[in-house]
gemmi code that builds the backbone of each chain (N, CA, C; Angstrom):
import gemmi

chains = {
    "A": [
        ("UNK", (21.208, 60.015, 91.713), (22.077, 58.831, 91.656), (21.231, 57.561, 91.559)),
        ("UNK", (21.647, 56.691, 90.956), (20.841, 55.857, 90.351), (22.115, 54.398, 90.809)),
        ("UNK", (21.465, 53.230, 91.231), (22.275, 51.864, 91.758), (21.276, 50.619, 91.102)),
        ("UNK", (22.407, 49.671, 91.338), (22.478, 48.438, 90.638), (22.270, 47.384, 91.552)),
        ("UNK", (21.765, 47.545, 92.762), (21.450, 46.808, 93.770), (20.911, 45.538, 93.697)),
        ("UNK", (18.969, 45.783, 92.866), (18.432, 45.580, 92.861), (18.854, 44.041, 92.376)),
        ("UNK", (19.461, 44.927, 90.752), (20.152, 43.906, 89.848), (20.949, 42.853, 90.263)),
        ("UNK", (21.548, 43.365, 90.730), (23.258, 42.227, 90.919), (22.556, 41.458, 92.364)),
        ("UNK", (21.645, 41.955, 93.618), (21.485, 41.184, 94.303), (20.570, 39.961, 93.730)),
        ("UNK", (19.949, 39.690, 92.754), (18.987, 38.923, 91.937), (19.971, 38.150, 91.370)),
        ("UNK", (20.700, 39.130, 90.950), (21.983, 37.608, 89.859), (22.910, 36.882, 91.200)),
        ("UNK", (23.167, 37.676, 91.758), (24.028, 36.437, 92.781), (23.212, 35.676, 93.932)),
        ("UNK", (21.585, 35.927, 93.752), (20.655, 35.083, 94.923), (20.791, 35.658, 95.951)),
        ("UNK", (20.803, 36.561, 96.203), (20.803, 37.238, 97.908), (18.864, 37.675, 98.146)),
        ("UNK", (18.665, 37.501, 99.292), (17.424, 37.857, 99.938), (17.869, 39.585, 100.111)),
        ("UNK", (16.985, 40.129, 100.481), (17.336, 41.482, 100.707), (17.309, 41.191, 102.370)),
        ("UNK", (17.231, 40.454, 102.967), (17.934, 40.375, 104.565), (18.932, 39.945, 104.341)),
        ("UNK", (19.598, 38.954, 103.408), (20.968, 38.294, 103.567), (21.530, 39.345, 102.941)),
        ("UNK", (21.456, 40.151, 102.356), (22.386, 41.306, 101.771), (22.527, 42.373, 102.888)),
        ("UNK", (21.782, 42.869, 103.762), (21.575, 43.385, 104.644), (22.752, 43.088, 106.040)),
        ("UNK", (22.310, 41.946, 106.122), (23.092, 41.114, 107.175), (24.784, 41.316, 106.684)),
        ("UNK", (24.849, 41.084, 105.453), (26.415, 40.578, 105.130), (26.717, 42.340, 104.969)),
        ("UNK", (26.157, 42.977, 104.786), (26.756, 44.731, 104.877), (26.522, 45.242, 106.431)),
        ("UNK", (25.629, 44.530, 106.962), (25.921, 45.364, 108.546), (24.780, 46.335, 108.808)),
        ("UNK", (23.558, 46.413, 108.296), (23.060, 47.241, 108.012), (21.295, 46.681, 108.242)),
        ("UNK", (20.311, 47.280, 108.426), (18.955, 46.653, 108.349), (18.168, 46.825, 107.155)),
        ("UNK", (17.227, 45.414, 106.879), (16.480, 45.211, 105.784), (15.961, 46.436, 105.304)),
        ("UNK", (15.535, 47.421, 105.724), (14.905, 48.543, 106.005), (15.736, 49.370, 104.585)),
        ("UNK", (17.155, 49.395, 105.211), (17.954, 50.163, 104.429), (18.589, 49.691, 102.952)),
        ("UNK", (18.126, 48.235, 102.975), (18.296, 47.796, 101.555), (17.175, 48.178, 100.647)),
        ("UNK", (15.835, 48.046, 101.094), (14.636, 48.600, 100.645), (14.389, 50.091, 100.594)),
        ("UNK", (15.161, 50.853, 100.660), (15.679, 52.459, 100.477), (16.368, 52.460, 99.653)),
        ("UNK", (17.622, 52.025, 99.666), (18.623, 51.903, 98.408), (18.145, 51.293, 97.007)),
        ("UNK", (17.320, 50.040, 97.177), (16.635, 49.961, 95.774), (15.335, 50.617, 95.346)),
        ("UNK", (15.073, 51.620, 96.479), (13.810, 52.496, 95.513), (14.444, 53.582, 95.518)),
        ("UNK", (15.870, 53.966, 95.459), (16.739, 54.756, 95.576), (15.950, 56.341, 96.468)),
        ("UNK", (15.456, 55.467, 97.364), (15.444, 57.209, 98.495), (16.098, 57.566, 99.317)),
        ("UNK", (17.192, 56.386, 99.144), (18.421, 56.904, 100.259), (19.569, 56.795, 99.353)),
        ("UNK", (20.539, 57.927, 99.599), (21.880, 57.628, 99.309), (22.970, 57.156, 100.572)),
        ("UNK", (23.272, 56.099, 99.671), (24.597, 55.760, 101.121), (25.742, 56.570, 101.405)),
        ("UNK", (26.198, 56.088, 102.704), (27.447, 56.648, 103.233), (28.878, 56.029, 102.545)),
        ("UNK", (29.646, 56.188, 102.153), (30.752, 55.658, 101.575), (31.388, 54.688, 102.258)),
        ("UNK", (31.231, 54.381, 103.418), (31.573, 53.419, 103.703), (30.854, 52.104, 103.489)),
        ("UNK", (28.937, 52.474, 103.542), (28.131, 51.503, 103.203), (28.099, 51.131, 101.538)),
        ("UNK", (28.631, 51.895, 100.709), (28.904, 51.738, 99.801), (29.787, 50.972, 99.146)),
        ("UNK", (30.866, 51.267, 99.885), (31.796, 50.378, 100.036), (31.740, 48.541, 100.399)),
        ("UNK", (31.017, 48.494, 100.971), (30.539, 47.582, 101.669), (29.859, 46.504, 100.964)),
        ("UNK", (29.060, 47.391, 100.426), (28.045, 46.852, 98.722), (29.036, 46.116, 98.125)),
        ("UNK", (30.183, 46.941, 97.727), (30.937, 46.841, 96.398), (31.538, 45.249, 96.888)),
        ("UNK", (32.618, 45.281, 97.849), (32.475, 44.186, 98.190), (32.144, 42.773, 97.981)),
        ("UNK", (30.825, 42.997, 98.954), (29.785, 41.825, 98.690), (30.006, 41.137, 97.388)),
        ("UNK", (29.887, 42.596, 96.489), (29.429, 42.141, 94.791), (30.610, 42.073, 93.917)),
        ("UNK", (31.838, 42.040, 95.006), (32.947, 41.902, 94.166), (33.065, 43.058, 92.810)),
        ("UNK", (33.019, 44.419, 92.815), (32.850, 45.271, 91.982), (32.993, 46.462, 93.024)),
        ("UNK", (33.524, 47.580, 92.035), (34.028, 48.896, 92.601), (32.460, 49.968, 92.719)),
        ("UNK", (33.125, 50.508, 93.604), (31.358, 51.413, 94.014), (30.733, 52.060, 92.600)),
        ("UNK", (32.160, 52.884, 91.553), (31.699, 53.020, 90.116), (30.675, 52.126, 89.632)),
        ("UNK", (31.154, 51.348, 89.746), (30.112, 49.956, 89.004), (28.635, 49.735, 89.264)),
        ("UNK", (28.265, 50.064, 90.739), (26.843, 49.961, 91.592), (26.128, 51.738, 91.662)),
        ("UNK", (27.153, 52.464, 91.379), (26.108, 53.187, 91.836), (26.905, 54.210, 90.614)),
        ("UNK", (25.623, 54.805, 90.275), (25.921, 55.283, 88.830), (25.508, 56.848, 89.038)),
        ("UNK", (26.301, 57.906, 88.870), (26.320, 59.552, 89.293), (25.623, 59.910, 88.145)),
    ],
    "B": [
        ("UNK", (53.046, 24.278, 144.548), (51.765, 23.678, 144.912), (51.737, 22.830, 143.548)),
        ("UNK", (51.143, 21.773, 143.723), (50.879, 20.778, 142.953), (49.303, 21.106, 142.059)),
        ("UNK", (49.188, 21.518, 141.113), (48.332, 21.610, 139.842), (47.598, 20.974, 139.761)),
        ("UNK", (46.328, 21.251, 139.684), (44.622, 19.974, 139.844), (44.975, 19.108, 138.207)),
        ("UNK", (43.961, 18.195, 138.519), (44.230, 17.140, 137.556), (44.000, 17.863, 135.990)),
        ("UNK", (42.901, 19.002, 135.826), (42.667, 19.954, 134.959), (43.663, 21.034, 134.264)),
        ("UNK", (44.355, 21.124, 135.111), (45.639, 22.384, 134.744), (46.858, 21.623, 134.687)),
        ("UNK", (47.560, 22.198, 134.234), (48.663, 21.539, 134.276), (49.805, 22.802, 134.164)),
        ("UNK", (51.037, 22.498, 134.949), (52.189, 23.644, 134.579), (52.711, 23.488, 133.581)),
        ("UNK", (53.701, 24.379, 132.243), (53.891, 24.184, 131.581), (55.278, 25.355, 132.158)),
        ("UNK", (56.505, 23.766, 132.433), (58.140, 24.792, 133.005), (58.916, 25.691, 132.388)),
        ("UNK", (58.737, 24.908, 130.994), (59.480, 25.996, 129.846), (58.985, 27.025, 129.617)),
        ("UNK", (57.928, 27.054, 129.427), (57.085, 28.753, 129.223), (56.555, 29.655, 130.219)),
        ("UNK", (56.574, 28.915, 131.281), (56.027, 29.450, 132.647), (54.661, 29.601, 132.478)),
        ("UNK", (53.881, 29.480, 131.244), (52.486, 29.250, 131.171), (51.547, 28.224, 132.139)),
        ("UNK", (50.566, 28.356, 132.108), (49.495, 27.048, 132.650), (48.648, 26.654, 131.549)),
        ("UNK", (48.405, 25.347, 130.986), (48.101, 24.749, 130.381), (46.303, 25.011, 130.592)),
        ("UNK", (45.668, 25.151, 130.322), (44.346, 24.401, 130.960), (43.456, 23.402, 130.002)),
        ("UNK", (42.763, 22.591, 130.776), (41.826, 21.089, 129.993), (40.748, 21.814, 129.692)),
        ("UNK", (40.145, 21.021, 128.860), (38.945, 21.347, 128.362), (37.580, 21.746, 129.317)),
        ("UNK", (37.712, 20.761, 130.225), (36.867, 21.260, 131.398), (36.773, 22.597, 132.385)),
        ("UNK", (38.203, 22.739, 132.527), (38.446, 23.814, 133.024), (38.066, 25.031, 132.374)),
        ("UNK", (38.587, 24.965, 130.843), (38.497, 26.103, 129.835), (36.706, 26.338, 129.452)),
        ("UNK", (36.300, 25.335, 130.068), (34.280, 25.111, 129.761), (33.976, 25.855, 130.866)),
        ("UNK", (34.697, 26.009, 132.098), (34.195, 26.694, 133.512), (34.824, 27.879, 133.803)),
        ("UNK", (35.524, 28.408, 132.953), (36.137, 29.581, 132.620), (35.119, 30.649, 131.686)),
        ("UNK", (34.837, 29.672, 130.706), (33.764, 30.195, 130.042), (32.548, 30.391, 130.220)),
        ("UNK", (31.801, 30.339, 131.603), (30.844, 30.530, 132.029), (30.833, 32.339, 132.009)),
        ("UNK", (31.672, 33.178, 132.380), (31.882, 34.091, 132.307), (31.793, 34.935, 131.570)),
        ("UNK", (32.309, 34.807, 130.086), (32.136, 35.371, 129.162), (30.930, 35.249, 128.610)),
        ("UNK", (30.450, 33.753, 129.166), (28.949, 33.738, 128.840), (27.882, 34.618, 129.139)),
        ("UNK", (28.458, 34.881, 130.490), (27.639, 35.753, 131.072), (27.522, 37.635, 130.546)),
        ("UNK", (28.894, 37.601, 130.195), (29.338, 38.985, 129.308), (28.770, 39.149, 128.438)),
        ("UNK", (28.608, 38.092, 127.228), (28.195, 38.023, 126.506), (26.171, 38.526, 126.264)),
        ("UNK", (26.056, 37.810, 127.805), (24.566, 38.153, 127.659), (24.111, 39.297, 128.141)),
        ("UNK", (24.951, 40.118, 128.780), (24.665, 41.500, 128.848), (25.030, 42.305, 127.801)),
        ("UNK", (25.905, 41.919, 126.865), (26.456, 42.817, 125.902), (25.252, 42.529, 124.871)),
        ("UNK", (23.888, 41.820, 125.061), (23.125, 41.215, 123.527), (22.073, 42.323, 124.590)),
        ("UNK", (22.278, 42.364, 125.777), (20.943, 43.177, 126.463), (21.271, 45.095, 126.030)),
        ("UNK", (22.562, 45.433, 125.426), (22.722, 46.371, 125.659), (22.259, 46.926, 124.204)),
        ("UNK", (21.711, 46.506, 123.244), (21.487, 46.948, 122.292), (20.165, 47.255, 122.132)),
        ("UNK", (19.165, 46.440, 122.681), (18.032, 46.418, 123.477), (17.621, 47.467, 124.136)),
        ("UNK", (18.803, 48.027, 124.820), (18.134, 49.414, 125.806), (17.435, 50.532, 125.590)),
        ("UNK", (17.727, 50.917, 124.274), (16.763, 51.906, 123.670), (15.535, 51.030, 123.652)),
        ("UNK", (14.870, 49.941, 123.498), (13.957, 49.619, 123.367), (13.275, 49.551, 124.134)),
        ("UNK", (13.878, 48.907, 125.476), (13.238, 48.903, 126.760), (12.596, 50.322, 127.401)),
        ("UNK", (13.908, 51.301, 126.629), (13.031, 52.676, 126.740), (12.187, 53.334, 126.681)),
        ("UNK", (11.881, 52.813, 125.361), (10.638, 53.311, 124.415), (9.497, 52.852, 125.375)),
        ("UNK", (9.493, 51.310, 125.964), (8.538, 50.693, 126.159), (8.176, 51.111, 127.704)),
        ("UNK", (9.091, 51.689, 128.249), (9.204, 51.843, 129.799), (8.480, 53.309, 129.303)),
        ("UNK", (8.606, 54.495, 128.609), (8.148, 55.674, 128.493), (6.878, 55.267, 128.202)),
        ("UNK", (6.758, 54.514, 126.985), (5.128, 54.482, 126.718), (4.167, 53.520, 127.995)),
        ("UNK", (4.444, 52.918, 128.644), (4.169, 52.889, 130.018), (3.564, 53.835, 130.524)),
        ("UNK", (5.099, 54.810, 131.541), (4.773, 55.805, 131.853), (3.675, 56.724, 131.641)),
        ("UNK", (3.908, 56.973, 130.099), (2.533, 58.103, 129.667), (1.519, 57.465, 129.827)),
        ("UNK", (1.432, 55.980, 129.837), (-0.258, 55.348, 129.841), (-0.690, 55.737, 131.332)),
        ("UNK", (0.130, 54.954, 132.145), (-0.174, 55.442, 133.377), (-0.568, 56.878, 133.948)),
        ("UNK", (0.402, 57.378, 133.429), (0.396, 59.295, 133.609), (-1.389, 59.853, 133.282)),
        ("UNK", (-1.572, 59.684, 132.001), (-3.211, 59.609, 131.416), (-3.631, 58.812, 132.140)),
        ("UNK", (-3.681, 57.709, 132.282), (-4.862, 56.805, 133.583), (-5.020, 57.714, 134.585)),
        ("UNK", (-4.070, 58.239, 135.585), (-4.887, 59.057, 136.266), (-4.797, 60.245, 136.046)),
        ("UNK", (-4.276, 61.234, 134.929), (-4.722, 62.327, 134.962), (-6.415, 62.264, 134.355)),
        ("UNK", (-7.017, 61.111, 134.054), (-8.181, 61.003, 133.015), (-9.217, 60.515, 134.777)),
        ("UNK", (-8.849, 60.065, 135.805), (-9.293, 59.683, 136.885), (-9.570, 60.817, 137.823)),
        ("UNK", (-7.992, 61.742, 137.778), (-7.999, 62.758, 138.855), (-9.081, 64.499, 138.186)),
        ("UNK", (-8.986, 64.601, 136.975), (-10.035, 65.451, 136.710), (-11.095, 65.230, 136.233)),
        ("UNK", (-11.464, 64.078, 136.499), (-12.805, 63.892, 136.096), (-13.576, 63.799, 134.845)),
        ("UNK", (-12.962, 63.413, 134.518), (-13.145, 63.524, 132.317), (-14.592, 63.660, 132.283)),
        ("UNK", (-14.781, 64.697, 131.662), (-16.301, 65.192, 130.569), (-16.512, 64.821, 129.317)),
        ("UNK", (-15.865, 64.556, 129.146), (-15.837, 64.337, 128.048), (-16.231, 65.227, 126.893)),
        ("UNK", (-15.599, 66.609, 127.031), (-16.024, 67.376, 125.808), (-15.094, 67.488, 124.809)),
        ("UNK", (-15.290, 68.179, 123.691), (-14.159, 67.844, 122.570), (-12.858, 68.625, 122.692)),
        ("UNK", (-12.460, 68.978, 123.620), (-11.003, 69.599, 123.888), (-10.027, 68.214, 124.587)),
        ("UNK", (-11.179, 67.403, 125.451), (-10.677, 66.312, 126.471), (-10.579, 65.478, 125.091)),
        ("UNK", (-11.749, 65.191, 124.213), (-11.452, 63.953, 123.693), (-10.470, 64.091, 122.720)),
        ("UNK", (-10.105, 65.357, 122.228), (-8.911, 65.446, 121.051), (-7.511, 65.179, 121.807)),
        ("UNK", (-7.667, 65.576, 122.833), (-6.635, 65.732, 123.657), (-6.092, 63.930, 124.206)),
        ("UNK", (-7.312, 63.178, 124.152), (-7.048, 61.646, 124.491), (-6.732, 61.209, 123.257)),
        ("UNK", (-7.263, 61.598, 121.785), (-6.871, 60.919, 120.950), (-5.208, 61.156, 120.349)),
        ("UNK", (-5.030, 62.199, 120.628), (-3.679, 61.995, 120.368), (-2.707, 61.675, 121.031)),
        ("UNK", (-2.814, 61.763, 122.361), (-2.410, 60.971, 123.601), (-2.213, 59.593, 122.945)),
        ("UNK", (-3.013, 59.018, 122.577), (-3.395, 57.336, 122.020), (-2.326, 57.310, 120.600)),
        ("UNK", (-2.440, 58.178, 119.929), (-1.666, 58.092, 118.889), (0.028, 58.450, 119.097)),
        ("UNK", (-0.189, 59.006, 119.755), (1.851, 59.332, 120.154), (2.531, 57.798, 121.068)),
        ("UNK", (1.431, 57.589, 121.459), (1.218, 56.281, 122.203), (1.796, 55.331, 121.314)),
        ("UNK", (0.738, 55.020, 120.457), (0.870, 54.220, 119.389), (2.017, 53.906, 118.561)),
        ("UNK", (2.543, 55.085, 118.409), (4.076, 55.507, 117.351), (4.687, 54.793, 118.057)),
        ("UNK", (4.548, 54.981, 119.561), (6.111, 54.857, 120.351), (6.441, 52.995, 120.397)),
        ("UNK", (4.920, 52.244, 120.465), (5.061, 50.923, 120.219), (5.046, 50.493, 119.091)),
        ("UNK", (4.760, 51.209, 118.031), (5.338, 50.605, 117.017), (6.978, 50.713, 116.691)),
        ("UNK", (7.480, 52.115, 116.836), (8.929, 51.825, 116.799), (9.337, 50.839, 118.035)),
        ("UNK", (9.333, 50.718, 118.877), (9.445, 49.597, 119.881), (9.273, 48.284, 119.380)),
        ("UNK", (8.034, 47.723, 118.633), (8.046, 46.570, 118.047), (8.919, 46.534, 116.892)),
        ("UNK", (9.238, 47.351, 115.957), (9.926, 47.261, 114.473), (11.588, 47.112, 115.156)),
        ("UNK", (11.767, 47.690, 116.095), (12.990, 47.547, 117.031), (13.208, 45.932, 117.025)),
        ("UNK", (12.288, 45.275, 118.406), (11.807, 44.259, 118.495), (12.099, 43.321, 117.691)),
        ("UNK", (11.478, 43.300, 116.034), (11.569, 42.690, 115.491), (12.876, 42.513, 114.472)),
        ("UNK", (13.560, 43.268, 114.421), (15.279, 44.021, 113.606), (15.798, 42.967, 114.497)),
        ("UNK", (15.490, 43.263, 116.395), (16.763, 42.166, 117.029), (16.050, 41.090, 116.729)),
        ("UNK", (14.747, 40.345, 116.407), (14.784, 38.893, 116.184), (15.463, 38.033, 114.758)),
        ("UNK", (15.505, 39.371, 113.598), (15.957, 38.916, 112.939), (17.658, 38.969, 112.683)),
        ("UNK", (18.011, 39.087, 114.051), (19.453, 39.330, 114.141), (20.201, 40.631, 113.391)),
        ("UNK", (19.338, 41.521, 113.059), (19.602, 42.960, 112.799), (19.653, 43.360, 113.914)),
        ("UNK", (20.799, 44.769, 113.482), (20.823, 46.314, 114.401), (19.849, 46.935, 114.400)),
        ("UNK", (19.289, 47.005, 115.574), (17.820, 48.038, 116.144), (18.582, 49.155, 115.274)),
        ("UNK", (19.206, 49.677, 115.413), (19.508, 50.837, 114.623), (20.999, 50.897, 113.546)),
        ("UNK", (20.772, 51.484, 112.598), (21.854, 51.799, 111.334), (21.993, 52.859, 111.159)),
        ("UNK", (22.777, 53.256, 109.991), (22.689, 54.663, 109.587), (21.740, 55.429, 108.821)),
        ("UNK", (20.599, 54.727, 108.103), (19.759, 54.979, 107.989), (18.576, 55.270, 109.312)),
        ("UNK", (18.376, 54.243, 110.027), (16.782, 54.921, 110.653), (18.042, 56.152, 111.617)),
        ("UNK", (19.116, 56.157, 111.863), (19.478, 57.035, 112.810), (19.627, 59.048, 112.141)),
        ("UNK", (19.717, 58.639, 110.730), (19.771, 59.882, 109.730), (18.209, 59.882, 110.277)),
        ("UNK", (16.871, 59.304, 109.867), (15.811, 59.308, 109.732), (15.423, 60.231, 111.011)),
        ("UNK", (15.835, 59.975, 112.417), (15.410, 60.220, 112.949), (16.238, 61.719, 113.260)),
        ("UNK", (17.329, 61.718, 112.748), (17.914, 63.607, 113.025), (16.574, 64.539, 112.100)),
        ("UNK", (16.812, 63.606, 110.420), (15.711, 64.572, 110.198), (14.868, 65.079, 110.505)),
        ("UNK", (14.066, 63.893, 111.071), (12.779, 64.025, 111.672), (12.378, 64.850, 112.748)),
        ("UNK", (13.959, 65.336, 113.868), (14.041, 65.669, 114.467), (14.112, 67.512, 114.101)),
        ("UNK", (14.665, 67.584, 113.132), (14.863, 68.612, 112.470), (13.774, 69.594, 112.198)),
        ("UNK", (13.266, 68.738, 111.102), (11.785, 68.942, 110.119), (10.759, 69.287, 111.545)),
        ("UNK", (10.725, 68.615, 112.653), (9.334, 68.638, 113.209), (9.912, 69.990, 114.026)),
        ("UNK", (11.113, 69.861, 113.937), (11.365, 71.617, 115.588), (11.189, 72.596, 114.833)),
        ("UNK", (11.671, 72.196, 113.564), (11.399, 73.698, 112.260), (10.198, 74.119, 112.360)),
        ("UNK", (9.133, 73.133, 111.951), (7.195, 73.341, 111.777), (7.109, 73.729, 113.431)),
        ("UNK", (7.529, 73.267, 114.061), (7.090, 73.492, 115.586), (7.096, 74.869, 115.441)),
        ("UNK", (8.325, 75.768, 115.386), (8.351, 77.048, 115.600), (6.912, 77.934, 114.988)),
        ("UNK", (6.375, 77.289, 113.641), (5.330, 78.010, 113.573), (4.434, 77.758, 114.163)),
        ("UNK", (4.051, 76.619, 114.702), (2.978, 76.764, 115.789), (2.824, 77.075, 116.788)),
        ("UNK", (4.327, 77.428, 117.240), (3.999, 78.441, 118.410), (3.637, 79.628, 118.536)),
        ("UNK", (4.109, 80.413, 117.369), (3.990, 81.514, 116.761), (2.480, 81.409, 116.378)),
        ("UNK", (1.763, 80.329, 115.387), (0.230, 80.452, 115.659), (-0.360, 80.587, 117.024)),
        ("UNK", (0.296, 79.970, 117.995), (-0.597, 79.844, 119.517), (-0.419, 80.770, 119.925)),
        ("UNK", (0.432, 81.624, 119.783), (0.575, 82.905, 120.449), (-0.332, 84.065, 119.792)),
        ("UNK", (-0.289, 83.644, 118.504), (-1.349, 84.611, 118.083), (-2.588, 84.821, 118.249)),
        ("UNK", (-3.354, 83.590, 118.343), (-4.436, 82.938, 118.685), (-5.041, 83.266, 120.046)),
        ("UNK", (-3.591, 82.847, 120.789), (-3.911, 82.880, 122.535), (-4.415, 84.137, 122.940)),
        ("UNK", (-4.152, 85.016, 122.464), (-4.496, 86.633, 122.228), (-5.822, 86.791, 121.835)),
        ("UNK", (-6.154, 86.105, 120.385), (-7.438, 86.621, 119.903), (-8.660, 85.581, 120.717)),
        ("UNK", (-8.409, 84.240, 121.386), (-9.243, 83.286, 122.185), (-9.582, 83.340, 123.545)),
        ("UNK", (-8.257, 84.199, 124.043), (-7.918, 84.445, 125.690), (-8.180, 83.120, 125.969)),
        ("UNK", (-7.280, 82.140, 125.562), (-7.004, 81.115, 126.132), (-6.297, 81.000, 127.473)),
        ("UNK", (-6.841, 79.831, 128.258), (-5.674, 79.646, 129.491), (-3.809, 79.328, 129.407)),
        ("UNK", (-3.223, 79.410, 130.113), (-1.867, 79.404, 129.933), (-1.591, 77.807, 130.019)),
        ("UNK", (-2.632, 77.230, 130.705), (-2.204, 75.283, 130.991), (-2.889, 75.034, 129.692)),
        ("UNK", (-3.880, 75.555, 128.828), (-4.392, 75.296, 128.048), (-3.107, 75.100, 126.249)),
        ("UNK", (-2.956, 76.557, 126.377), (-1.828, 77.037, 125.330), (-0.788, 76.126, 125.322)),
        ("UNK", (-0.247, 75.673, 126.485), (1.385, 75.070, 126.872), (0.436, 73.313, 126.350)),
        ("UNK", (-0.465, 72.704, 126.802), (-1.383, 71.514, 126.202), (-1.158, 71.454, 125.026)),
        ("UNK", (-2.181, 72.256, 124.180), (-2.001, 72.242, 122.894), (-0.302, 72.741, 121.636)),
        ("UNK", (0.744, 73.200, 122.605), (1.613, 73.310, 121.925), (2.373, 71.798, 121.817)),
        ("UNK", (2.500, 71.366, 123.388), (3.048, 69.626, 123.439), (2.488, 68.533, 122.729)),
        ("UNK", (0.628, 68.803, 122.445), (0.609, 68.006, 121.856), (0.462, 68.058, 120.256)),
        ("UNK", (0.249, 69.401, 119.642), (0.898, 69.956, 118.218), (2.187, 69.432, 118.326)),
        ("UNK", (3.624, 69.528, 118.745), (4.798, 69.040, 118.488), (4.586, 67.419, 118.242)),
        ("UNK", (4.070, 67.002, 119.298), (4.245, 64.937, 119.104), (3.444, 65.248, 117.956)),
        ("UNK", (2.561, 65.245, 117.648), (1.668, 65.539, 115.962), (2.491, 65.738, 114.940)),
        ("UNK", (2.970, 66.860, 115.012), (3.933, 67.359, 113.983), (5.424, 66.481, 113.909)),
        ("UNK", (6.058, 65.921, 115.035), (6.489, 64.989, 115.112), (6.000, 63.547, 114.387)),
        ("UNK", (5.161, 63.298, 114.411), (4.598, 61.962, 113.975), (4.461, 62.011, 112.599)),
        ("UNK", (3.633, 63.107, 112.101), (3.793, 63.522, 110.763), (4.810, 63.904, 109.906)),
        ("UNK", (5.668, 64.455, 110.414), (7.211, 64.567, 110.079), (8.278, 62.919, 109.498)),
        ("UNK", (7.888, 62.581, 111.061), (8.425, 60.789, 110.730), (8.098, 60.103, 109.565)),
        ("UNK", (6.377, 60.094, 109.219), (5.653, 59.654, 108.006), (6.216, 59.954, 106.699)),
        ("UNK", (6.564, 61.422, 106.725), (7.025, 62.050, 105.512), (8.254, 61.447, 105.099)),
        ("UNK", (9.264, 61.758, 105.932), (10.315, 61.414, 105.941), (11.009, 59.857, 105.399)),
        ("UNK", (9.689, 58.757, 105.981), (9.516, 57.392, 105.106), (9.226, 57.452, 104.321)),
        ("UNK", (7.916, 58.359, 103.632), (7.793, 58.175, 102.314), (8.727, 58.881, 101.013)),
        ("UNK", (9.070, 60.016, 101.938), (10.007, 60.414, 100.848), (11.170, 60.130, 100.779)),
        ("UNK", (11.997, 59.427, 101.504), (12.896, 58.902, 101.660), (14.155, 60.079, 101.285)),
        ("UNK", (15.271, 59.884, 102.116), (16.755, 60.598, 102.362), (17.667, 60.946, 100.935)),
        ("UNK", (17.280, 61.801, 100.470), (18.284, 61.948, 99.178), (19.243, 63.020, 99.607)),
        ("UNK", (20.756, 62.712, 99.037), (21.488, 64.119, 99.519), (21.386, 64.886, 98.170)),
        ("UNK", (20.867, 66.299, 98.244), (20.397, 66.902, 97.006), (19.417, 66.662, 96.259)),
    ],
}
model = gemmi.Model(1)
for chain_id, residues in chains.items():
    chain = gemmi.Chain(chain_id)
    for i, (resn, *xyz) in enumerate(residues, 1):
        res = gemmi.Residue()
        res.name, res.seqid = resn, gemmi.SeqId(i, " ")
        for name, pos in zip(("N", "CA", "C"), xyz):
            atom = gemmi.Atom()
            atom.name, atom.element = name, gemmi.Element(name[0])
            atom.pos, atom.b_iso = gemmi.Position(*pos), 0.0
            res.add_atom(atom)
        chain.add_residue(res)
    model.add_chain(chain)
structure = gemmi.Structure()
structure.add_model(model)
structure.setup_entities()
């Protein structure tokens, strides 16, 4: 599985702590998700989508 | 009873009104709630730091009460002592530092991290016991000796486990 994290947090200006912060989650685990060695939980996924105003389809690509 | 200059009755609702002052000395309380509820997230940390304590102390005088020789069973045996040591303050500080930056000491990530880890290292454990037993046979090792080197093979294999587990990071499948 492959995500759009990286991307879309760059186009809307987020720090990878302020993205972190606004999902609930630690810096740690944003820096997993964009070297994709973690897959999220659907709810943290959810969570993403959110933020980025876009459906989890959209961020994280099967 | 007649109502301090701060409160006031309110007849129609049967409520009590309260002033700002009052509602400021009310809130001392929650203040106080509040600051135990920021200490309670903390507690695993204090843990970590209260254990790695402990073991320092524990080694201070077990390194006092037998008399250290210093031969290479004692000194392997201190160095990894020092290194399980080590782990335990660094997760303690990375803790540490998650609550300064107003992060959760823990998520669902480092908490997956650490089942794995937990996993991966009891799995490898089993073969090293199974080596020590084999061994213990062909070395006629002592029994305080064998039970030594299995505790401190696990924190090892433990530590190394943890490492892996960061670098390779959590994929499902």
């Amino acid at each position: 599985m492959v995500n759009r994290i990286k991307e879309l947090r760059a186009k809307h200006g987020f720090s990878q702590l302020e993205l972190a912060q606004k999902v609930g989650v630690r810096r740690e685990t944003i820096v997993f998700l964009e070297k994709g060695k973690y897959n999220p939980s659907l709810n943290l996924a959810h969570e993403i989508a959110k933020v980025f105003n876009l459906t989890i389809e959209e961020i994280f690509i099967f | 009873m007649r109502a301090g200059p701060d409160v006031r009755q309110d007849d129609r609702a049967g409520r009590t009104n309260i002033g700002p002052q009052k509602l400021a000395d009310l809130l001392e309380i929650p203040n106080f709630v509040l600051a135990i509820s920021n200490i309670y997230p903390m507690k695993r940390t204090i843990i970590i730091f209260v254990i790695a304590a402990l073991v320092l102390i524990s080694a201070a005088i077990w390194l006092l009460e037998s008399q250290f020789t210093g031969n290479f069973q004692e000194i392997v045996m201190v160095i990894i002592l020092f290194l399980v040591l080590g782990f335990a303050i660094f997760v303690g500080v990375q803790r540490l530092k998650s609550s300064n930056r107003n992060e959760s000491p823990e998520d669902e990530l480092s908490k997956k991290i650490m089942t794995k880890t937990s996993s991966l290292s009891y799995y490898i454990s089993l073969y090293l016991w199974l080596a020590l037993a084999y061994f213990s046979d062909k070395m006629e090792w002592e029994t305080h000796t064998i039970i030594n080197a299995g505790i401190l093979g696990m924190a090892i294999i433990f530590l190394f486990s943890w490492i892996g587990v960061k670098l390779f990071g959590l994929r499902n499948g």
